[in-house]
N, C-alpha and C positions, 0 to 999 in steps of 0.2 A: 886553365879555367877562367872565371872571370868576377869578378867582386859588387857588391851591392851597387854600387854606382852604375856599371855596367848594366846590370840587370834591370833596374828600374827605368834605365835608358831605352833597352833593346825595343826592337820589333817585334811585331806578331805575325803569326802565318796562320790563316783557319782554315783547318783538315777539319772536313768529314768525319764523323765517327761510322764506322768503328776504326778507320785509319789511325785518328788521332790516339785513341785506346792500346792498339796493338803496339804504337811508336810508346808510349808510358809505360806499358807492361815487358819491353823488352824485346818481341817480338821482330818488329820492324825497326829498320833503322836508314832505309834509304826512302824520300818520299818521291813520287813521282810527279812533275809539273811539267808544263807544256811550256816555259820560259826560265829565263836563267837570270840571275842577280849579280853584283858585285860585292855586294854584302857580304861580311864573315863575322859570325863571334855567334854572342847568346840570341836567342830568340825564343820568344812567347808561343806556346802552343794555344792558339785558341782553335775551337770545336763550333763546327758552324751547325745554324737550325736545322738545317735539311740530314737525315740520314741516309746513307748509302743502304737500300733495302736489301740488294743484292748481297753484299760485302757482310753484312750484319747477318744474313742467313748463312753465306757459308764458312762464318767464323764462329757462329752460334754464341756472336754477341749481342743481349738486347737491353734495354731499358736505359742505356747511357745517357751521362749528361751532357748537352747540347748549350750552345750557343753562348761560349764565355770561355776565360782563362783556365786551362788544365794542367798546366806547366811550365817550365824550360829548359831548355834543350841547348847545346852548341851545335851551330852550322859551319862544319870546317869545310865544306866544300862542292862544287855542285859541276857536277859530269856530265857531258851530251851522252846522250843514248845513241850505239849501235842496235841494230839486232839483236849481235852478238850478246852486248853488255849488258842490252834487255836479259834477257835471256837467262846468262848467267849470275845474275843479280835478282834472279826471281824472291828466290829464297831470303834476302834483304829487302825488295818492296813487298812482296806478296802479291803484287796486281795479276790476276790472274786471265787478263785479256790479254790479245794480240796482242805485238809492237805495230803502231798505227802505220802502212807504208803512206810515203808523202808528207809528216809532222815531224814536229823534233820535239822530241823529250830528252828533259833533263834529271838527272839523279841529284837531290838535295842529300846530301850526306850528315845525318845526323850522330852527335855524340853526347855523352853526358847529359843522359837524360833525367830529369829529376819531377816529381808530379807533386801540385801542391796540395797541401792539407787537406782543404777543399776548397772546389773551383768556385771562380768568381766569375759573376753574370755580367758580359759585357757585349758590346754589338762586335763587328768584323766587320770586314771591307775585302774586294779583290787585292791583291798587291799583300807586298808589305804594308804593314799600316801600325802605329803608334798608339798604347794603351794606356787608360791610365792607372798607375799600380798602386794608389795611396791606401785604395783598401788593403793592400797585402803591409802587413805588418813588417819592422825593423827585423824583427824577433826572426818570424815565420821567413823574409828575406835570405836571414843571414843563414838559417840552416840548408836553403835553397843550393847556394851558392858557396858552403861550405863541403866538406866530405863526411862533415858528421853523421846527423840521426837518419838524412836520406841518404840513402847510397843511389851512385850511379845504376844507371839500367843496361848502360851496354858497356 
């Protein structure tokens, strides 16, 4: 796992709701992106403005909240996509489209998913990108990042 320090450090990555939603509730746990990172440890889930109209109907999620901090998560690991690995990883992205021929996608492998209290309104960026967390409390951190009141989601 990884400790306040860490966390207040980490990156963010802003998912789409209701991606972002299904990765908090346990659901998903592999995200799907069109690029790959060297990065590993904690990262910010933030929720970007735009929602997936499509995803939000056939998951019969609606009214989420958009465009801020929803969580953190560890990213232990991020896999090229076959076909195949599409395929049988469905059931861990949920992406319910083809595998694109000609692109390469990557599997972000998420773990220790934890969602905070309530989210915090912040912008997003393409990439990784750095937030700032002073609005989240020592307090509200440390349970984040402990195994206490939140439990893990996968």
């Amino acid at each position: 796992m990884f400790d306040v320090r860490m966390a207040r450090a980490a990156p963010a990555l802003s998912i789409k709701q209701p991606w972002a939603e299904l990765i908090l509730c346990g659901r998903k746990d592999v995200e799907v992106r069109s690029w790959s990172d060297r990065y590993r440890g904690p990262i910010w889930l933030h929720t970007g403005v735009k929602l997936d109209e499509i995803a939000a109907q056939q998951f019969q999620m609606h009214s989420l909240f958009s465009g801020g901090l929803v969580g953190i998560a560890e990213l232990t690991a991020i896999r090229p996509f076959t076909p195949e690995l599409y395929e049988s990883w469905r059931d861990r992205h949920l992406d319910f489209s083809p595998f694109p021929a000609g692109r390469d996608l990557f599997g972000w492998i998420l773990s220790s998913v934890r969602r905070l209290d309530r989210p915090r309104k912040c912008r997003g960026a393409l990439g990784l990108f750095h937030v700032d967390t002073s609005e989240i409390t020592d307090e509200e951190m440390q349970l984040l990042v402990s195994d206490g009141s939140l439990r893990s989601k996968r």
